[in-house]
N, C-alpha and C positions, 0 to 999 in steps of 0.2 A: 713302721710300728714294730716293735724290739718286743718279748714276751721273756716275760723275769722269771727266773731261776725256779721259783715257787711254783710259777704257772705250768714249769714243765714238767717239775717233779708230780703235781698233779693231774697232767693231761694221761688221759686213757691210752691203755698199750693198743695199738693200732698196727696191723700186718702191713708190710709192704705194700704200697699202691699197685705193681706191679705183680703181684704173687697171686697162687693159684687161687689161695684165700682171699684176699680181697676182690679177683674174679667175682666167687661165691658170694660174695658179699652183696656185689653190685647187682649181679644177677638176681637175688632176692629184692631187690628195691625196684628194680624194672618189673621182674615176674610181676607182683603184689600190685600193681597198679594196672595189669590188664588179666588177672588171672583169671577172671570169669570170662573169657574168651577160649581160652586153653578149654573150660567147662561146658562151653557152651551148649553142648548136645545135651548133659544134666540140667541146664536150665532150664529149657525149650520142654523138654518132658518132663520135668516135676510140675511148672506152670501146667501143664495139661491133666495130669496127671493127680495131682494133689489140690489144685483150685480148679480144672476143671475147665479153664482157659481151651479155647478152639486153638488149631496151629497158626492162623491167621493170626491172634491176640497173642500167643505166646511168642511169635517170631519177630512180631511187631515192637515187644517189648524188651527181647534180646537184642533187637537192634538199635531200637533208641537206648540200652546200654553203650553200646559200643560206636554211636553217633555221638553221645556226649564224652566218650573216649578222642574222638577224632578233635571235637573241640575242643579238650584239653588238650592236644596234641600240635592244633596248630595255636594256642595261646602262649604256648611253650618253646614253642618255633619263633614267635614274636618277641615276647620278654621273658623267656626262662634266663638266658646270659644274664640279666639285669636280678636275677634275686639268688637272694642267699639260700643256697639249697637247700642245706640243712635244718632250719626251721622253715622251708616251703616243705620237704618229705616229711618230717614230721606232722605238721597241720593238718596236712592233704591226706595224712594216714587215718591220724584222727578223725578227717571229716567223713572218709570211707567207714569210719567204721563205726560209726552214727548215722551213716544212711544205708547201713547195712541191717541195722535194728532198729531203722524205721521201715524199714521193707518186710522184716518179719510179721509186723501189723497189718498189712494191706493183704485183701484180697480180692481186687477187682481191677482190671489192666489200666485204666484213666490213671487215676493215684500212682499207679507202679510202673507207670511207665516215664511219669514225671520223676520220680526218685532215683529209678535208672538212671537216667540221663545225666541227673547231678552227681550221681556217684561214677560213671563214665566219666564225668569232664576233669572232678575230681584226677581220676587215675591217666586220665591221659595226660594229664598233668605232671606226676606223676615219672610215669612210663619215658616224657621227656625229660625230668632232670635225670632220667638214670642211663639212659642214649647219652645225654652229655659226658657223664663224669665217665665212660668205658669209652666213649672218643678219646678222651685225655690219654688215657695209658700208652706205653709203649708200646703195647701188642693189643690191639682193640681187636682183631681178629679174633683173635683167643677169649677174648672179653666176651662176644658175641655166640663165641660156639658155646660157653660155657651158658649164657642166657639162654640160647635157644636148647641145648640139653635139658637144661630145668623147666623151662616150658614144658617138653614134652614130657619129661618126666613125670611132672606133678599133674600134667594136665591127661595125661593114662590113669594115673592113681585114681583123679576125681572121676573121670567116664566111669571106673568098673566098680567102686564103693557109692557116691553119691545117690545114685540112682535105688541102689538098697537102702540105705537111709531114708531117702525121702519116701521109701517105702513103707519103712516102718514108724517116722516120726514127723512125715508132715515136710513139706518147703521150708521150714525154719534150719531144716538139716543142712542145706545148702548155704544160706546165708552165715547161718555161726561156722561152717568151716571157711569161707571168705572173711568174716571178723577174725579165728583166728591167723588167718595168712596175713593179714593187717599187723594186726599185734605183734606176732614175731619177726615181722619186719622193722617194726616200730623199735622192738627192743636191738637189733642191728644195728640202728642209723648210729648210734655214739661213736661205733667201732669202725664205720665207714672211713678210712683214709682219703685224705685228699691229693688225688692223682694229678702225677705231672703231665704237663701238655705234652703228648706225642708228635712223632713227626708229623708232618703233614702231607698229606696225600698229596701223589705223585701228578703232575698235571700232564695225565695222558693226552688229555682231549686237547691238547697244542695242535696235534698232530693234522686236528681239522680246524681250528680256532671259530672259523666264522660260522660252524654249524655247529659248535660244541652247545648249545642254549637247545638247539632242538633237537640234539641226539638226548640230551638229559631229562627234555619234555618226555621223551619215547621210554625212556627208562623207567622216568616217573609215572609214565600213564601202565608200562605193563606191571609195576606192582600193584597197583589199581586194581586192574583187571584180574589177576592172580588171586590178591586178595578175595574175593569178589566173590568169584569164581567159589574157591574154598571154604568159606562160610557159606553161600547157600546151600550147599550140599552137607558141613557136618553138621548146623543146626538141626536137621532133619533125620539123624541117622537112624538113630533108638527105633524113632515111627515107622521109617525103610524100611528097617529090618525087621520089625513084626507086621507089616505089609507082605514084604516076602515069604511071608509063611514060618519066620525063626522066633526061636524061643527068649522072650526079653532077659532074662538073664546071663546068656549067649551073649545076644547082641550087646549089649552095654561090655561084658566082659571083652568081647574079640573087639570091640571098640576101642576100649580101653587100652588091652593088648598091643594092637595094630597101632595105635598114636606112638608107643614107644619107639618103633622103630623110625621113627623120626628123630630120633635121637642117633640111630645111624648116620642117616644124612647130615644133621650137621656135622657129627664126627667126620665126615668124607670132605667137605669143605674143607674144615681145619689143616686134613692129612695131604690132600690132592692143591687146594689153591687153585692158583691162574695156570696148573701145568699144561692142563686141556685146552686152556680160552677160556670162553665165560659162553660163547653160542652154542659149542658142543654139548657142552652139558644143561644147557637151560632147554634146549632144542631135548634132548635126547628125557628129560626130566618132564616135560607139558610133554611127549608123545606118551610116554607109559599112563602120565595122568587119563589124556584121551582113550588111550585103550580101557582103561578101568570102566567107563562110563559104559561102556556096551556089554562089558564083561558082566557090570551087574546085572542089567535089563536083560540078558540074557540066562546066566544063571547062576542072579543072588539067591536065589533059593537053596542053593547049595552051601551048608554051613562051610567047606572047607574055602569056595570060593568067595566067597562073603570076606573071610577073613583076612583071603590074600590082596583081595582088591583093594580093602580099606587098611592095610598096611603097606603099599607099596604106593596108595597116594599118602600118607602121610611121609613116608620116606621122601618123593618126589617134593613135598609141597616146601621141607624142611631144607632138601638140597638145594632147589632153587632161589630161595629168598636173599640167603646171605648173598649170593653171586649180585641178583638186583641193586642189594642196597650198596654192597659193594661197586657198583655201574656206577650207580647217581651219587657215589661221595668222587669218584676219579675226574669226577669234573668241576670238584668245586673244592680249590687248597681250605678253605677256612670254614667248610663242613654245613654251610647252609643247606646244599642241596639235599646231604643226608638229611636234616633234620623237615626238610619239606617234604623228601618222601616218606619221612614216618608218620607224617600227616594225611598223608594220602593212602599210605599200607593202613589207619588205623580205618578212614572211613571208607576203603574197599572191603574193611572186616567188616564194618557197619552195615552195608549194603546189599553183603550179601544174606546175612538171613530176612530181609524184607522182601529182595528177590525172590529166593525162595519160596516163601510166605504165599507171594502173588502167582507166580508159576505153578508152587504145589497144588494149589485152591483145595488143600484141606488131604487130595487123595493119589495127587497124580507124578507117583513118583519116577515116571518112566517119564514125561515129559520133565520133568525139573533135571533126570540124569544127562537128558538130552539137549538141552537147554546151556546147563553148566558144560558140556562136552564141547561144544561149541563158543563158548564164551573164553576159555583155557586157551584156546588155537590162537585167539587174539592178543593174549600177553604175549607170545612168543615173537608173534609180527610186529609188535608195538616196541619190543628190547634187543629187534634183531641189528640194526642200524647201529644203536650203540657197539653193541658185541661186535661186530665186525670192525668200527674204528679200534677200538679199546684192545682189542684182539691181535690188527696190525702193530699197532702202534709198541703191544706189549712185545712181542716177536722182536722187532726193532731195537728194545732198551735192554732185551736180553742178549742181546747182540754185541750191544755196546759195552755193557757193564757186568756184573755179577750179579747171578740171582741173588734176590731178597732168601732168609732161610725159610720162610711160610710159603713166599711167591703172592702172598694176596695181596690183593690194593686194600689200602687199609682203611676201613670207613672214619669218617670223623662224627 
C-alpha cells in the first residue's frame, strides 16, 4: 500500500522512532496506563481518609485495580500483535478516563472496587501496547530507563502533593489528576512515531537449551515475587508512618521524596548494564531491601531513618526490575517471554496490597515489615539460576566478540 504525496504532505511531524523524544513519548503511554500504581500509597489513604474505608476495604480496592491491570496485561500478551495500536491507545485512554469520573461518584468499596478493576484492565492494556512499541526501537534499553524515570518521577510528585489535595478537596482530587494524565497522554498518541523492529535479543540461554524453559519460569516467578513483595508494603506507607509516631505531612513528603531516587536506580542500569552480571547486583539489591525491613521495625520512628530506609528500597526495587525483565526477554528472540512476565510483574503488583491488607489486619505493621522481608529473599532464589547461566554464558560472548556499547540484553 503506496501513500500519495498529499497524504505525506499531510501527515503530522513526528520525531525519530529512535530519539530521546520519542523515548518520552512512549514513556507517557506506558506511564498513563498503570500510573495509579506509581500512586498507590495516595490511593489507599485518601479511600481511608476521605470515605472512611477501613485499610482492609481500601487495599482490597487498590488491588482489584491493579488485578484488572494484570488482566489487561495478559489480554495483551494474547492479542495486542493483532490490533492496531493507535486506535486501541486511544480507546482505552478514553475508556480510562470515563471510569475515572465514574469513580468520583462512588463511595462505598462494592461499586468501587468493580470500576477499579475495569479501569485496571483498561490500562493494562494499555501499559501492553506501550512494552510493544519500546521493544521495537533500536535501544529498548534506553526506552525503559526513560519509562522507569517517569514512573518514578511522577509517581514522588503524586506521594507528596495528592495526599494534600485530597485533603483539602475530597478523593475527587486523586481521580481528576489521573483524568488529566489520560488526556495528556491522549493528546501525545498522534505524535507517536511508529518504531522500527529492533534487533533481536540475543539467545543466551543456548548455552543451556534444554533447561532454558525453566531458567525463564524462575525469572518469571522472581518478578512475581518482587513485585509482591513491593506493593504490599508501599500501599501501606502513609499509615506506617503515622503508626510510628511521624508527622503525616512528613510522611507523604519523605515518601514522596524517597520514590525519587528510584530514578537513580534505573539511571545505574542504563549506565552500568551486564558489566556486573545480572546476580551481583539483583543479589546485592534484595539484601539492602531485607535490611530495610528491620531497620524500620527497629527505628522508623526516627524521621531521618524513616526517610533513608524508604529511599534506598525504592532505589533497590527500580534497580532490580530492568535486570529481571531484561532475564526473561534473553531467553526468548521474538519477545513473548518479556511480554509474559509483564503479566505476571503486573499481578505481583496486584497482590501485593491484598497481601498486605490480610497480614496488616488493620495495625500490625511490624508483622507485615516482617512478612515482606521474607518474602523479597525468595525473588532472589527464584532468578538466581537464571543469573548464573545468563551470567556465564554472557562472560563467553564477551570473550568472543565486542561488547555491545550499553552491554544490556535488550528486552523485546
Amino acid at each position: 500500500m503506496t501513500t500519495s504525496p498529499n497524504a505525506q504532505r499531510r501527515a503530522l511531524p513526528r520525531p525519530d522512532p529512535d530519539s530521546l523524544l520519542a523515548a518520552l513519548l512512549l514513556a507517557f503511554l506506558t506511564t498513563a496506563g498503570l500510573f495509579y500504581v506509581n500512586i498507590l500509597a495516595a490511593l489507599v489513604d485518601g479511600l481511608k481518609h476521605a470515605l472512611a474505608f477501613s485499610a482492609r476495604d481500601a487495599g482490597l480496592v487498590a488491588s482489584a485495580n491493579v488485578y484488572g491491570a494484570a488482566a489487561g496485561s495478559l489480554i495483551a500478551a494474547l492479542v495486542g500483535p493483532r490490533l492496531p495500536w493507535r486506535p486501541t491507545a486511544v480507546a482505552v485512554l478514553l475508556a480510562m478516563t470515563g471510569l475515572d469520573l465514574g469513580s468520583m461518584l462512588l463511595t462505598s468499596p462494592a461499586p468501587l472496587l468493580a470500576v477499579r478493576f475495569l479501569h485496571g484492565l483498561a490500562g493494562g492494556l494499555l501499559v501492553g501496547v506501550g512494552i510493544s512499541l519500546i521493544g521495537r526501537t533500536k535501544t529498548p534499553d534506553r526506552g525503559f530507563g526513560v519509562l522507569l524515570f517517569l514512573q518514578f518521577g511522577l509517581g514522588g510528585l503524586g506521594v507528596i502533593v495528592l495526599p494534600r489535595l485530597i485533603g483539602l478537596f475530597g478523593i475527587k482530587a486523586l481521580f481528576i489528576a489521573l483524568i488529566a494524565m489520560s488526556l495528556a497522554t491522549l493528546a501525545m498518541v498522534p505524535f507517536i512515531p511508529i518504531a522500527r523492529r529492533g534487533p533481536a535479543a540475543a539467545h543466551i540461554a543456548a548455552a543451556r537449551p534444554g533447561g532454558a524453559r525453566w531458567l525463564a519460569l524462575g525469572a518469571m516467578l522472581s518478578i512475581f515475587i518482587f513485585q509482591t513483595q513491593g506493593t504490599s508494603v508501599s500501599a501501606f506507607l502513609l499509615g506506617m508512618g503515622e503508626a510510628f509516631g511521624l508527622a503525616r505531612n512528613y510522611v507523604s513528603g519523605t515518601v514522596g521524596v524517597g520514590t525519587w531516587l528510584g530514578l537513580v536506580g534505573a539511571g545505574a542500569v542504563v549506565l552500568t548494564g551486564a558489566r556486573f552480571g545480572r546476580l551481583a547486583p539483583i543479589c546485592a539489591a534484595v539484601l539492602l531491601t531485607m535490611a530495610c525491613g528491620p531497620v524500620l521495625i527497629f527505628w522508623g520512628h526516627r524521621p531521618a531513618v524513616w526517610f533513608a530506609a524508604n529511599a534506598l528500597t525504592s532505589f533497590a526495587w527500580a534497580y532490580v526490575i530492568p535486570y529481571i525483565y531484561g532475564m526473561c526477554s534473553a531467553f526468548d528472540a521474538n519477545g513473548r517471554t518479556a511480554m509474559w512476565a509483564g503479566f505476571l510483574s503486573k499481578l505481583g503488583l496486584a497482590t501485593g496490597p491484598a497481601l498486605g491488607a490480610f497480614v496488616l489486619a488493620e495495625t500490625h505493621y511490624v508483622r507485615l515489615l516482617w512478612t515482606a522481608t521474607a518474602i523479597v529473599a525468595l525473588s532472589a532464589l527464584a532468578a538466581a539460576p537464571a543469573a548464573l547461566v545468563l551470567d556465564r554464558a554472557g562472560r563467553k560472548a564477551r570473550a568472543a566478540e565486542p561488547a555491545s556499547p550499553s552491554g544490556l540484553v535488550e528486552p523485546a
